[in-house]
C-alpha positions as CSV (number, residue, x, y, z in Angstrom):
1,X,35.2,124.0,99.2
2,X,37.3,121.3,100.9
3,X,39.2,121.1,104.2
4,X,41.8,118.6,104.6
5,X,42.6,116.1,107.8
6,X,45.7,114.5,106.4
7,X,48.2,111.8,107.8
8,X,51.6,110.6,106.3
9,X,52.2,106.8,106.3
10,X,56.3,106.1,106.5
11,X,58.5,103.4,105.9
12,X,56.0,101.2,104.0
13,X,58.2,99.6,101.3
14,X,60.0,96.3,100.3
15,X,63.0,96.9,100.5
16,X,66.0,94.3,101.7
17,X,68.9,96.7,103.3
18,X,71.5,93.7,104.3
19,X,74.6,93.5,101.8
20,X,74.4,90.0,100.0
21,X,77.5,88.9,97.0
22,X,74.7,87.5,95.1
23,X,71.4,89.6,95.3
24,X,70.1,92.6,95.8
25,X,66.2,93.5,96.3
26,X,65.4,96.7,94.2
27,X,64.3,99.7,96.4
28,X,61.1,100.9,96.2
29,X,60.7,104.2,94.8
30,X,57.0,105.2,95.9
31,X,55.7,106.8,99.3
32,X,52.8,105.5,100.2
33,X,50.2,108.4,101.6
34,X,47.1,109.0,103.0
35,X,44.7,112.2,103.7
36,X,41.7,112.7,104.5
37,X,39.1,114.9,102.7
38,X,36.1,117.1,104.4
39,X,33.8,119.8,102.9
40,X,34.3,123.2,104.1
41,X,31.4,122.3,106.7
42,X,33.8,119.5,108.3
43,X,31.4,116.6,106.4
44,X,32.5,114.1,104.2
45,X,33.1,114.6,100.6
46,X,31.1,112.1,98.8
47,X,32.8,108.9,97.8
48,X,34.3,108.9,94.3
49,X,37.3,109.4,92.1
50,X,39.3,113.1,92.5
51,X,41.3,114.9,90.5
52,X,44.3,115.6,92.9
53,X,47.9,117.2,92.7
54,X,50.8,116.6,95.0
55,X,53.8,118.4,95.2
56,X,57.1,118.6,96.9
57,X,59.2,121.7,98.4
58,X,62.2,122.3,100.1
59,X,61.0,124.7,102.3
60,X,57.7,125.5,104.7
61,X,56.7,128.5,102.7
62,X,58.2,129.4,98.9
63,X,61.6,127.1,98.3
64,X,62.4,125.2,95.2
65,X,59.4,123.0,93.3
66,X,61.3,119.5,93.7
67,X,58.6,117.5,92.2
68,X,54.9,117.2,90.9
69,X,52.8,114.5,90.4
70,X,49.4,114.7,88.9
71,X,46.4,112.4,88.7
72,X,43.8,113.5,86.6
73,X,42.6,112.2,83.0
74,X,44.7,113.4,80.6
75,X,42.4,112.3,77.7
76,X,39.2,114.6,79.5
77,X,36.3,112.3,79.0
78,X,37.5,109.9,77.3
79,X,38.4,106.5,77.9
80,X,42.1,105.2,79.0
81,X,44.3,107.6,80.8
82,X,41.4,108.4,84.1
83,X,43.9,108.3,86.7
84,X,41.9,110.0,89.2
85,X,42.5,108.5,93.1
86,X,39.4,107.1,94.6
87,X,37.8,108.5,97.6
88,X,36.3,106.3,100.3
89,X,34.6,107.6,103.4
90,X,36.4,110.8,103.1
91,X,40.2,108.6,102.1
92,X,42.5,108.5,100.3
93,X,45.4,106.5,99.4
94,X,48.1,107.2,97.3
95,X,51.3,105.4,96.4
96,X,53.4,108.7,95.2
97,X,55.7,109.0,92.0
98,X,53.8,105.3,91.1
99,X,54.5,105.6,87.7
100,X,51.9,102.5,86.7
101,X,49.0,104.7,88.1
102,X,50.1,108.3,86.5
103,X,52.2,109.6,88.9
104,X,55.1,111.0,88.0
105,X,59.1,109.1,89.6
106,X,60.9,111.3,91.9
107,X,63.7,112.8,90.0
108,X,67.3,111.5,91.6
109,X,68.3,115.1,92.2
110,X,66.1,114.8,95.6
111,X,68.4,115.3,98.2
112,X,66.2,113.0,101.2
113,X,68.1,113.9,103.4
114,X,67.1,117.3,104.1
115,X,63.6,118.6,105.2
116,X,61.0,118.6,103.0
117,X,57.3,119.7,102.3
118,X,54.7,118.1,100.8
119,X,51.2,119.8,99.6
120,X,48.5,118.8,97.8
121,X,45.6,120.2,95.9
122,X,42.0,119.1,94.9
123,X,40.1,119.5,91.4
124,X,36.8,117.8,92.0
125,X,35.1,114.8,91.1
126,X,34.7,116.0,87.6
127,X,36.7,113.8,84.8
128,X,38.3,116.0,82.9
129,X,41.7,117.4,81.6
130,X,41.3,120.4,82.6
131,X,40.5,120.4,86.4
132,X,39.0,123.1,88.1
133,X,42.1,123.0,91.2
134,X,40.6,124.7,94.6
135,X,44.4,126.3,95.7
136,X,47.3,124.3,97.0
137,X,46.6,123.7,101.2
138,X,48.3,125.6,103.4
139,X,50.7,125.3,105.1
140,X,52.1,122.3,103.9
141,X,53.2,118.9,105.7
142,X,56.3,118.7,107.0
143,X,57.8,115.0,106.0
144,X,59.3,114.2,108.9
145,X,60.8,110.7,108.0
146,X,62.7,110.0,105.3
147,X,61.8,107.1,103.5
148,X,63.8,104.4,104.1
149,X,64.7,102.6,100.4
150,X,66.2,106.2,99.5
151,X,68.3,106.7,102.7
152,X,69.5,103.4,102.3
153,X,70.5,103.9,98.6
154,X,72.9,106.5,100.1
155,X,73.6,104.4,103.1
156,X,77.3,105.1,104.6
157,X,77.5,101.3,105.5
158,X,76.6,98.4,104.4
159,X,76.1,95.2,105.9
160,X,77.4,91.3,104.9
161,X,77.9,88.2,106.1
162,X,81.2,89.5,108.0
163,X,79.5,92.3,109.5
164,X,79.5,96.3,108.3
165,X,81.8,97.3,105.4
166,X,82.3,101.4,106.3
167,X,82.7,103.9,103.3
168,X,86.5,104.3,104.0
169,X,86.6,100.1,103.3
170,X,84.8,100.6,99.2
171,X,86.7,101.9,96.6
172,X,86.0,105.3,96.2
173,X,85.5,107.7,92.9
174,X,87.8,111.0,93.5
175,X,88.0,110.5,97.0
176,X,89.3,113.6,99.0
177,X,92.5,111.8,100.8
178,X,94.2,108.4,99.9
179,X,92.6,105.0,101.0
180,X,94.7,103.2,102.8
181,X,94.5,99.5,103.4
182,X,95.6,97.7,106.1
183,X,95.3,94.0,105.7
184,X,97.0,90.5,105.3
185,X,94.3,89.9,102.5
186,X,94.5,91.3,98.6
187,X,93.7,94.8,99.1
188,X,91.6,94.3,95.6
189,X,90.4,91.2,94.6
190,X,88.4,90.9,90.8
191,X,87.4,87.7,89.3
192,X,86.1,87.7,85.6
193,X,84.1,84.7,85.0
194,X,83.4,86.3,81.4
195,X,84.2,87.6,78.1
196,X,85.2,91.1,79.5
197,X,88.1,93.1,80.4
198,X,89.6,93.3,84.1
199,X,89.9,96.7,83.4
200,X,89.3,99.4,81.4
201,X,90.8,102.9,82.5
202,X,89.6,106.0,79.5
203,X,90.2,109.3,79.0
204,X,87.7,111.3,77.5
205,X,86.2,108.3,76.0
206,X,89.5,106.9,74.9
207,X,91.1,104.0,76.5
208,X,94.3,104.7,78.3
209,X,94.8,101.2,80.1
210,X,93.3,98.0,79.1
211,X,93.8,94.9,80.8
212,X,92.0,91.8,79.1
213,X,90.9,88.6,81.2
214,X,93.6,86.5,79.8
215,X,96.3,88.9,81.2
216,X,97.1,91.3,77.7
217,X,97.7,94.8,79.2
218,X,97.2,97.6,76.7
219,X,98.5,101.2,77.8
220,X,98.4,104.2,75.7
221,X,101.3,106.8,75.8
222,X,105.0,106.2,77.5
223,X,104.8,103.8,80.6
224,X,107.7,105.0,83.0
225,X,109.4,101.5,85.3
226,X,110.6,103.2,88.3
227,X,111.8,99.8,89.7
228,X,115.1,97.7,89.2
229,X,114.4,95.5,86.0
230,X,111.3,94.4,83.8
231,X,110.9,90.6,83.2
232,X,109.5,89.6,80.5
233,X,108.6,85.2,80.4
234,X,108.6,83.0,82.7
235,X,110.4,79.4,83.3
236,X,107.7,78.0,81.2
237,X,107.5,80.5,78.6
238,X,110.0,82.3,76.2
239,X,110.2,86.5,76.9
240,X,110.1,88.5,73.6
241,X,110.2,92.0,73.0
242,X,107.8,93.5,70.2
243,X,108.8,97.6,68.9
244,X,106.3,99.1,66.2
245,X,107.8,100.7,63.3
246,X,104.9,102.9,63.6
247,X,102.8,100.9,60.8
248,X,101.9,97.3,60.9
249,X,105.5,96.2,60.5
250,X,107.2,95.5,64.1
251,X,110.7,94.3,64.8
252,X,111.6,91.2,67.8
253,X,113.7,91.0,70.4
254,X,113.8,87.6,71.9
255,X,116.3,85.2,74.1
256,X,117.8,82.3,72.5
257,X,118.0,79.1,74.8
258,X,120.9,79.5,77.4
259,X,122.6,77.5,79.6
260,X,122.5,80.2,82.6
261,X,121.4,83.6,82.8
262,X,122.6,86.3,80.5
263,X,123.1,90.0,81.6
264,X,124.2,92.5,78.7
265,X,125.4,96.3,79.4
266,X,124.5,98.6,76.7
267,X,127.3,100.8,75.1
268,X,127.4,104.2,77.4
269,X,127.7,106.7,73.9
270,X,126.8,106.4,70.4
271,X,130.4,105.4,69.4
272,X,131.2,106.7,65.7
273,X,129.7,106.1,62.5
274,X,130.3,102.6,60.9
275,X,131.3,101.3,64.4
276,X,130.2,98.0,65.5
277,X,128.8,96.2,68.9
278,X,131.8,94.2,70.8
279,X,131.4,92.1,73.6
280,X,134.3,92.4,76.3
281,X,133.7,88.4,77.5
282,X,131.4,89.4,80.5
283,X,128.2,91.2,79.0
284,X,129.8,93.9,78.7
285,X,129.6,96.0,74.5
286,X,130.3,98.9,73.4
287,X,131.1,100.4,69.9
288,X,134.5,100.2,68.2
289,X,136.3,100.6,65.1
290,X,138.1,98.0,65.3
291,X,136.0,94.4,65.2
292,X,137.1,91.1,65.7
293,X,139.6,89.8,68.9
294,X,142.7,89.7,66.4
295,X,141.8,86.4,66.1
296,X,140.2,85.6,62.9
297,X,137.9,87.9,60.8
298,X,139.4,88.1,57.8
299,X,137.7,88.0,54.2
300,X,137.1,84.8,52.1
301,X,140.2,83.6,50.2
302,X,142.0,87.0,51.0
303,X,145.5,87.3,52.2
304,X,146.8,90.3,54.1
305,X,149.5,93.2,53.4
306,X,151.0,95.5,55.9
307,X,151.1,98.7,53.8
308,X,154.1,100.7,55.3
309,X,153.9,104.6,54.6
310,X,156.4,107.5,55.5
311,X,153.2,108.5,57.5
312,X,151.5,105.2,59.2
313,X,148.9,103.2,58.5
314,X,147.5,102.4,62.0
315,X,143.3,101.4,61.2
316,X,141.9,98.6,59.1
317,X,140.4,98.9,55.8
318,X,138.8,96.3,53.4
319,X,138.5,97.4,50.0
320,X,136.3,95.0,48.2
321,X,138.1,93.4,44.7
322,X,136.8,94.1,41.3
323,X,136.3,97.4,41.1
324,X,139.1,100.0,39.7
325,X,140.9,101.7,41.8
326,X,142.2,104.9,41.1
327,X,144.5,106.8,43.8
328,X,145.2,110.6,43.5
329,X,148.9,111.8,44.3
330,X,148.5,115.1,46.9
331,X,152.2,115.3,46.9
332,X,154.7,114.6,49.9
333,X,153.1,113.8,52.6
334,X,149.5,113.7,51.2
335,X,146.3,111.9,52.7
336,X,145.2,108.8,51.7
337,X,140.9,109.1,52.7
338,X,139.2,105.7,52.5
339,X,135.4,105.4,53.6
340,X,134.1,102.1,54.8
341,X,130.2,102.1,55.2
342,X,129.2,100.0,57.9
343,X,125.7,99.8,59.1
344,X,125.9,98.4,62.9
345,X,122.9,96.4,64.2
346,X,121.7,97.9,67.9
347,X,120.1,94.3,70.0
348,X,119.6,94.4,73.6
349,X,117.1,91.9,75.6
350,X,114.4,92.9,78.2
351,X,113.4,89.9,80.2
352,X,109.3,90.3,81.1
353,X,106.6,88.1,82.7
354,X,104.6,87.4,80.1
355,X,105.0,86.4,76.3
356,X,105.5,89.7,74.6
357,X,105.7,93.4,75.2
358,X,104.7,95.5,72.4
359,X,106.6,99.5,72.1
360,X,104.3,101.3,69.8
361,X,101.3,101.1,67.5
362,X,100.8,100.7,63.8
363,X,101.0,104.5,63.7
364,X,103.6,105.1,66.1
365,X,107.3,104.6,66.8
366,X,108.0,102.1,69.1
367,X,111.2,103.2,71.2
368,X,112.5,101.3,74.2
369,X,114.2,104.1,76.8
370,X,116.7,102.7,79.3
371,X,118.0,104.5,82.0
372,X,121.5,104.5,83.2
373,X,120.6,105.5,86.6
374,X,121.3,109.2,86.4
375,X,119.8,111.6,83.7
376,X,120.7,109.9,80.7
377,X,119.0,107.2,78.6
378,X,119.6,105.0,76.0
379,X,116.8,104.4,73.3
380,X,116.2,101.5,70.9
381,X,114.3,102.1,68.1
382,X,112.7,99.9,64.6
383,X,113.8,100.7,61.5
384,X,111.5,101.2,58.7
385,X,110.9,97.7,57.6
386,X,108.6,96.1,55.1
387,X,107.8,93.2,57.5
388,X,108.3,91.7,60.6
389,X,111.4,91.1,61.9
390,X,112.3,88.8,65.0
391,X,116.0,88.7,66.1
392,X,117.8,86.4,68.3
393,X,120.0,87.4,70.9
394,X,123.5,85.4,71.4
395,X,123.3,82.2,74.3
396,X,126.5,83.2,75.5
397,X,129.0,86.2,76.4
398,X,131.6,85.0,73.4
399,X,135.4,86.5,73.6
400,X,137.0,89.4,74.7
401,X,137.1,92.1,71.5
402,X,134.5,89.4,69.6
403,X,131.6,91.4,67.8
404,X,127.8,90.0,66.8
405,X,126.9,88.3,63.6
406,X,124.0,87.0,61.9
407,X,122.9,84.0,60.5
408,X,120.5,86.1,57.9
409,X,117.3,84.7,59.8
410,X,117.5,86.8,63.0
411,X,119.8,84.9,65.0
412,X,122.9,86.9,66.5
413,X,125.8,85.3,68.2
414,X,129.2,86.5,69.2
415,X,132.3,85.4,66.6
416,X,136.0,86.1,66.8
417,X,135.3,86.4,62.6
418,X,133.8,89.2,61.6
419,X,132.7,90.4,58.2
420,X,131.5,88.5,55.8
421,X,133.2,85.4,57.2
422,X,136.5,84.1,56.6
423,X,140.0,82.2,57.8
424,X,142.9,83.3,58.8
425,X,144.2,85.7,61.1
426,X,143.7,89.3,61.0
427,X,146.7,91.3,62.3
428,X,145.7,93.9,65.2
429,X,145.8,97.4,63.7
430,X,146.5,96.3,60.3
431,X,144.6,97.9,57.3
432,X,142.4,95.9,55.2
433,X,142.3,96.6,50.9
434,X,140.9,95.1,48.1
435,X,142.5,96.4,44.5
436,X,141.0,96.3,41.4
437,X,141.8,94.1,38.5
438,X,143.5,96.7,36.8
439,X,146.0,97.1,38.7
440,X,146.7,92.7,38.8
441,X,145.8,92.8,42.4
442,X,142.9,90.8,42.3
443,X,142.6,89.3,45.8
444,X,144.2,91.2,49.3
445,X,148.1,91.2,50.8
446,X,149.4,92.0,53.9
447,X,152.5,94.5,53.4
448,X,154.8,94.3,56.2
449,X,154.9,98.1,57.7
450,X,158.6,99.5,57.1
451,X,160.1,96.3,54.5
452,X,159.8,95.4,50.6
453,X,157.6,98.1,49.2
454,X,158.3,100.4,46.7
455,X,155.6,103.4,45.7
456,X,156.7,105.3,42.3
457,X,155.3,108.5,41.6
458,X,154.4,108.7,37.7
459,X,153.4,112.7,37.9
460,X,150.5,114.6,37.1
461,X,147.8,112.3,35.8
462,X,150.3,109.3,36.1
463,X,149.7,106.1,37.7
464,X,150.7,105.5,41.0
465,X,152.5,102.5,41.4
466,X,153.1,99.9,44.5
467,X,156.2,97.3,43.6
468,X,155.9,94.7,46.7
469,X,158.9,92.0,46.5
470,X,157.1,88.9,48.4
């Protein structure tokens, strides 16, 4: 039998607690201990190496096991795993949870800063792996200090050059109220010296924000601008506006080099099918059916005819030559239905700091939302495309009434002529037609409403015949 005289040594560690940028010491993670051993007659055990178990509680008496740590020799009698401790003039010393001599690391569940228990239990001298354990001591010692490299890995406060940095003044995960700073400094300052991202924000493992070191910000799902405008450039650098078709085709917005700065209003409605974009002089465009300012926008080599009709013939139509045109007679006062297909070209400009924003992925949609300031929103979205396409925006406001053309490589400006290009003057609420060869029309008039024209009527099946005196 043994009896046990035991003292705890505390805060024996290297361990460096003041905040440096540059280096940290590593806490130790050992408690060194020492106990004394007697025989049950109070006289020393004989010097030698133990077999001896230490373990931790949370309480005096039962509690939770927190931690064991045996030293014994695992292989029995053989050679290379004897960790028993050595006994000296009835000591011992042990550097607990000293994985390099057998012991076993505290597990980082410890909570150190509640009161704990330590007890320990003696096998004998004999080197074995089975240990013949004489009963855990009772009671157990009370660890009245907690060691100091685990306290100070929870430490509130830290300590640097400036002073004490509290917890309220470290960025916090899931804090339970907001963090407020108060200071003329950045209130977060990173550097990256290397190859890394500045951030990296995920979701279940997938990224949701990304922002590289040379300034490319990645964000996954809709990103919401509550503020007054987005900028995209800078003085130095053109802006340009990148939407995803949702494959690997994408479609450019970008400004062309102006003289002054450019503001353009989006239509407020959709406007009606085959409408095009107008610009009112000032920015300003909306969808009409009528394009061109009145002055100029007339076909190639085409010459223009008022039709007059005992209805009206208010619009403008182009019918294109070359084709035969057959016209059915609904009788007095029938309808004349003429479908032009028109295919307008929706541009607007986003001005950004930075190179290029991207809307969408090579999977998804790319849509641009803008709000109007209330409720509603107006949406630009790619077209299925088979590749890239980049488009210009015009340098200037252009005319009253003009619309947008294209030069056919992604350049837009604003033209008084619009169509297919042309000379000449287009009258103002004239209709536009192109008649088929059969009928010796070959290239376009403009009939005066109300003078010089004729229409016979030759019957059921009959032709339909126009007699213009020019």
């Amino acid at each position: 039998m043994f009896t046990l005289t035991l003292s705890l040594l505390t805060a024996v560690y290297l361990y460096t607690p003041a905040f440096t940028p540059n280096a940290l010491a590593a806490a130790n993670t050992t408690i060194n201990f020492q106990a004394r051993i007697l025989t049950n007659t109070g006289a020393l055990v004989p010097d030698g190496y133990y077999n001896v178990q230490f373990k931790l509680y949370d309480a005096a008496s039962g509690g939770t096991l927190l931690w064991t740590d045996t030293r014994y020799d695992t292989n029995g009698a053989a050679p290379g795993n004897d960790y028993r401790v050595q006994v000296k003039n009835g000591y011992l010393t042990v550097s607990l949870a000293d994985t390099t001599a057998g012991g076993t690391a505290f597990p980082g569940t410890i909570d150190w800063s509640q009161e704990l228990w330590l007890s320990m239990n003696i096998g004998g001298p004999t080197q074995t792996a089975t240990p013949p354990w004489n009963g855990e001591m009772n009671p157990r010692i009370k660890v009245t200090a907690v060691p100091y490299a685990f306290a100070a890995q929870q430490a509130q406060t830290l300590k640097g050059a400036t002073g004490s940095f509290t917890a309220d003044q470290l960025a916090q995960l899931a804090p339970s109220a907001t963090q407020t700073v108060n200071s003329a400094n950045t209130a977060l300052r990173i550097n990256q010296t290397g190859a890394g991202s500045l951030l990296q924000f995920q979701a279940s493992g997938n990224d949701r924000l990304l922002l590289a070191a040379n300034g490319n910000l990645t964000v996954a799902g809709t990103g919401v601008f509550q503020g007054a405008s987005v900028s995209i450039g800078t003085t130095s650098q053109a802006g340009v506006l990148t939407l995803s078709d949702g494959s690997t085709n994408t479609t450019t917005i970008q400004a062309a080099a102006t003289a002054g700065n450019l503001t353009f209003t989006l239509p407020n409605a959709y406007g009606g099918s085959g409408d095009c974009i107008v610009g009112n002089g000032a920015g300003g465009l909306s969808f009409s059916a009528t394009c061109g300012s009145g002055g100029g926008g007339a076909p190639v080599g085409a010459s223009y005819l008022t039709l007059a009709l005992d209805g009206t013939l208010t619009g403008e139509r182009v019918l294109t030559a070359g084709t035969n045109i057959s016209v059915a007679d609904t009788g007095a006062n029938g309808t004349l239905t003429i479908n032009v297909a028109n295919s307008p070209t929706f541009s607007g400009t986003l001005t950004v700091q930075g190179a290029t924003i991207s809307v969408g992925t090579t999977s998804q949609l790319g849509s641009l939302v803008l709000n109007d300031g209330s409720s509603n929103t107006t949406t630009l979205q790619s077209a299925a495309i088979a590749s890239n396409l980049t488009f210009k925006l015009p340098s200037g406001y252009g005319g009253s009434g003009d619309c947008i053309v294209g030069d056919a490589a992604g350049n837009l400006s604003f033209s008084s002529t619009c169509g297919t290009g042309g000379s000449g003057s287009a009258p103002i609420a004239a209709s536009y037609l192109t008649l088929g060869p059969d009928g010796s029309l070959t290239n376009e008039r403009v009939l005066t409403g109300g003078s010089n024209i004729s229409i016979t009527d030759g019957g059921a099946n009959g032709n339909l015949t126009v007699g213009l005196i020019l």
